[in-house]
C-alpha positions as a printed NumPy array, in Angstrom:
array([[  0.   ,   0.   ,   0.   ],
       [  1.208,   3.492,  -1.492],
       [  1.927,   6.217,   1.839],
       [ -0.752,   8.121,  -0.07 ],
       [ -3.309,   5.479,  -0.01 ],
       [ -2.392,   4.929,   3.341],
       [ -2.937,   8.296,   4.364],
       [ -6.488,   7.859,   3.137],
       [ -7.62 ,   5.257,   5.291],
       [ -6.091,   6.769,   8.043],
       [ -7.916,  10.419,   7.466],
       [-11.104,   8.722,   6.59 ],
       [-10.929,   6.504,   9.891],
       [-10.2  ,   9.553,  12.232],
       [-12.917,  11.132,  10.403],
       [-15.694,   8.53 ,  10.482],
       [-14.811,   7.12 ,  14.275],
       [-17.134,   8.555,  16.561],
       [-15.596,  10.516,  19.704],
       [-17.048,  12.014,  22.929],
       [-17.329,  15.69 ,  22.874],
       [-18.761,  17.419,  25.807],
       [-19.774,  20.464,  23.784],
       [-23.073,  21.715,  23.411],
       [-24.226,  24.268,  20.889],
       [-27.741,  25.839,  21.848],
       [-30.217,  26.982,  19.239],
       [-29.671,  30.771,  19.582],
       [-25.514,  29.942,  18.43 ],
       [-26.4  ,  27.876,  15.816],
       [-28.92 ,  30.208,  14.288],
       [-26.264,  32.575,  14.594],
       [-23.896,  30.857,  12.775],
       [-26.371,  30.372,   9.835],
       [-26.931,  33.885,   9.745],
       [-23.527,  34.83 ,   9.241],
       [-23.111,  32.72 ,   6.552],
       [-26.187,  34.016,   4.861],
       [-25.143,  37.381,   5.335],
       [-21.598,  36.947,   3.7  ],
       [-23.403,  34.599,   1.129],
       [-25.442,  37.456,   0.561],
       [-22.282,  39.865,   0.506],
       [-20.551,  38.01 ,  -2.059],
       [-23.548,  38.352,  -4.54 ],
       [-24.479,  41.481,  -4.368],
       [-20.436,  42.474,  -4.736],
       [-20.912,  40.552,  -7.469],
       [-23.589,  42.158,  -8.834],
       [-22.222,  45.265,  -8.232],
       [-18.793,  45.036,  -9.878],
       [-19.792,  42.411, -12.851],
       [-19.754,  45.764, -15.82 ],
       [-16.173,  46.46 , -14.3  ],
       [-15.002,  42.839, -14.594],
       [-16.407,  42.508, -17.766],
       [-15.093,  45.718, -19.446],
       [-11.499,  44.937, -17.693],
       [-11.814,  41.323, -19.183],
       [-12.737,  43.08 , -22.763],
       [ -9.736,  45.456, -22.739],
       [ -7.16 ,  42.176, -21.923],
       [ -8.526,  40.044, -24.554],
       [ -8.571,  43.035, -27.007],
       [ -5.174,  43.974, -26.147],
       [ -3.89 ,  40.672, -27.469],
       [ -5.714,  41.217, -30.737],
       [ -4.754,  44.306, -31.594],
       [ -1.303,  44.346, -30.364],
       [ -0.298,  43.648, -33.942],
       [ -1.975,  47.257, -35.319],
       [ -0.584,  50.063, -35.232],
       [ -3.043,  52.483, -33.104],
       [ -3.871,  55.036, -36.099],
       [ -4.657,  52.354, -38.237],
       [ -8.065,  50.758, -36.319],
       [ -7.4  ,  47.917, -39.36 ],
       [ -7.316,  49.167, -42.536],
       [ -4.612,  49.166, -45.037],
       [ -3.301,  52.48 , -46.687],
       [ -5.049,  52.785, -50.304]])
């Protein structure tokens, strides 16, 4: 058996063995704790939301930077007649 396979079973065993914990979360904590992570799930979007013309405009200009790298600036892709 491979040390990484190894590894495995040991992880998975510590993680599925059942242990004593004398800890006790009430209601009020726990609802607590689901609020903050509705609240910065919440965050994230509207950020999101917020910035998403900025990201895409900033993407834009870096793609279209690459493809016009080759042009000179006057020349907007047109050959002199």
């Amino acid at each position: 058996m491979t040390f990484l396979k190894l590894l495995v079973v040991i992880a998975t065993f510590l993680l599925v063995w059942p242990t004593p914990v004398h800890a006790y979360i009430d209601p009020g904590t726990g609802s607590l704790v689901l609020q903050i992570i509705v609240a910065g799930v919440m965050a994230g979007l509207y950020l999101f939301k917020r910035y998403w013309n900025k990201i895409k405009i900033l993407i834009g200009h870096i793609l279209n930077r690459d493809s016009t790298a080759e042009m000179p600036p006057d020349s907007h892709g047109q050959e002199d007649a």
